[in-house]
C-alpha positions as CSV (number, residue, x, y, z in Angstrom):
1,X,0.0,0.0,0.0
2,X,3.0,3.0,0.8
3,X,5.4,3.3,-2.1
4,X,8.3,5.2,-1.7
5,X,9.0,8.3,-3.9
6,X,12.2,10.0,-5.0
7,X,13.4,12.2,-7.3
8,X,16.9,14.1,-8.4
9,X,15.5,16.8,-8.2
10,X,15.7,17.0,-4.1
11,X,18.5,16.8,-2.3
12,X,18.9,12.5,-1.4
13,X,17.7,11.9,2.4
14,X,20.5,12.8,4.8
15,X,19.5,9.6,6.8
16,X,17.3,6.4,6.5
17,X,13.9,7.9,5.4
18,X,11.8,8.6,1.9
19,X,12.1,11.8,0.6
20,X,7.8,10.8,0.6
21,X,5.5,8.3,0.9
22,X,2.2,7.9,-0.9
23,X,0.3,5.6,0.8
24,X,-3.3,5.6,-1.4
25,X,-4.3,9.2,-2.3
26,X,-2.2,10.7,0.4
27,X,1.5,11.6,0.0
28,X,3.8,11.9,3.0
29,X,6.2,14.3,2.3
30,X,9.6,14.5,4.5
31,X,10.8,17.6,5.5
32,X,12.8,19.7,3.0
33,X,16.2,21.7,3.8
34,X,17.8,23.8,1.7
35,X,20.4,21.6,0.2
36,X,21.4,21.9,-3.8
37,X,20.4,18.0,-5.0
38,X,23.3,18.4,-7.6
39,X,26.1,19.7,-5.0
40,X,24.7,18.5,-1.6
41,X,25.5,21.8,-0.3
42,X,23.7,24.3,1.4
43,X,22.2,27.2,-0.9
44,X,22.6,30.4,0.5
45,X,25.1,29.4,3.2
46,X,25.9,31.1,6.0
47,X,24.3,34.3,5.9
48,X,21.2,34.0,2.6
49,X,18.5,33.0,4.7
50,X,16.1,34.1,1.5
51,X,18.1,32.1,-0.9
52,X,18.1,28.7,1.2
53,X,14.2,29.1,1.8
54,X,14.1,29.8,-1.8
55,X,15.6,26.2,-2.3
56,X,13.7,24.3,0.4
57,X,10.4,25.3,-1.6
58,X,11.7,24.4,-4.7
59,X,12.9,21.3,-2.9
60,X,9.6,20.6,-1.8
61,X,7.9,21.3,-5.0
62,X,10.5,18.8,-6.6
63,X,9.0,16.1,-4.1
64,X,5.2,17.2,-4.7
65,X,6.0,16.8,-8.8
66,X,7.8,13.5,-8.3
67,X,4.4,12.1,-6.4
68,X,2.4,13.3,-8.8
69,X,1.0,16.5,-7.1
70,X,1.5,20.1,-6.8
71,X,1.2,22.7,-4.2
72,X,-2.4,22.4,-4.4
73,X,-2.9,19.1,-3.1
74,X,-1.0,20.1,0.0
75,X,-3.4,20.3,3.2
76,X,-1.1,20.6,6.2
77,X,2.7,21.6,6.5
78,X,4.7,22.9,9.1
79,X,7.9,24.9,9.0
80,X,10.8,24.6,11.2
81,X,13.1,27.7,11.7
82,X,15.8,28.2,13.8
83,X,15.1,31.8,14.2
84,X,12.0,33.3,14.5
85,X,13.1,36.1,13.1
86,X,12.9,34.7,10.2
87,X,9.0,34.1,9.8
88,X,8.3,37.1,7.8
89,X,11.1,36.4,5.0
90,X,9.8,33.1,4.8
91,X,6.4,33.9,5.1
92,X,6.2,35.8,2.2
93,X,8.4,33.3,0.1
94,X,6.1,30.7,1.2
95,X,2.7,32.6,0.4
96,X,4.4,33.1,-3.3
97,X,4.3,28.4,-3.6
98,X,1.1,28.1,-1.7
99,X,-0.7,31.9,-2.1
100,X,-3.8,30.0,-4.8
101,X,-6.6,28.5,-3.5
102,X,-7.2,26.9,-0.4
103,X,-4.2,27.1,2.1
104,X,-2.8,24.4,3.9
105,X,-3.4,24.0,7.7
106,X,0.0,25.2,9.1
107,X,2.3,24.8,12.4
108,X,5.3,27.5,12.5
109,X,7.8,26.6,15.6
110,X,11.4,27.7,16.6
111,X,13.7,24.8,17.0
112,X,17.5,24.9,18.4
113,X,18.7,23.3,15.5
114,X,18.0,21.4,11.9
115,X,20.3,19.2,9.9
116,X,23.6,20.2,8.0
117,X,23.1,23.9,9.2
118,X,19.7,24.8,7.9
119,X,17.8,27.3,9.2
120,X,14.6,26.3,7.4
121,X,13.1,23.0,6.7
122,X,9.3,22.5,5.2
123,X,7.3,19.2,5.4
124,X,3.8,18.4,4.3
125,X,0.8,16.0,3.6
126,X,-0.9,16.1,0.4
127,X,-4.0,14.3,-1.0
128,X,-4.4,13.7,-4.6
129,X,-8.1,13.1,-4.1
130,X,-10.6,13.7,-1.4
131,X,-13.1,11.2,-0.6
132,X,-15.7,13.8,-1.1
């Protein structure tokens, strides 16, 4: 019933875990950083804060596309930032991907830290079709 999905374009997991799952109608997708999938480095590195979001939305609609959905499937993400500060900036770079339609639910939380360095990581659940 799950099937894993993966694509180039995202950066490859950074530990045991799908980029997504689709299990039925509903895809799974892992939380995105903002790595380059062709270099593995981080995009916008140490001080482009707009540049690395930039990526980890790309990164997530890379994921979406691969699954066979687009931002408008999404129903529920949350974003990770290490800085608070940073909601507005991403915010608006976020409103830009998912601005059309009916938004996602949404969580926003400050953590101490993300993998390789990011300062923003993305995740969310999308459904293909509703059962309505």
């Amino acid at each position: 019933m799950a099937e894993a999905v993966f694509t180039p374009n995202a950066p490859t997991p950074v530990g045991p875990y799908s980029q997504a799952v689709r299990a039925g109608n509903t895809i799974y997708c892992s939380g995105q950083i903002g790595l380059d999938p062709q270099t593995g480095l981080m995009v916008g590195f140490p001080d482009d804060v707009e540049a690395e979001a930039t990526q980890v939305l790309h990164n997530l609609g890379a994921v979406l596309k691969a699954a066979g959905a687009t931002p408008s499937h999404v129903v529920r993400t949350t974003i990770y930032l290490t800085d608070l500060g940073h909601f507005d900036l991403v915010n608006r770079l976020y409103g830009k991907m998912f601005g059309a339609g009916v938004l996602p639910a949404r969580a926003c939380v400050q953590v101490a830290a993300l993998p390789k360095g990011a300062r923003v990581e993305i995740d969310a659940v999308a459904v293909l079709v509703f059962p309505y």
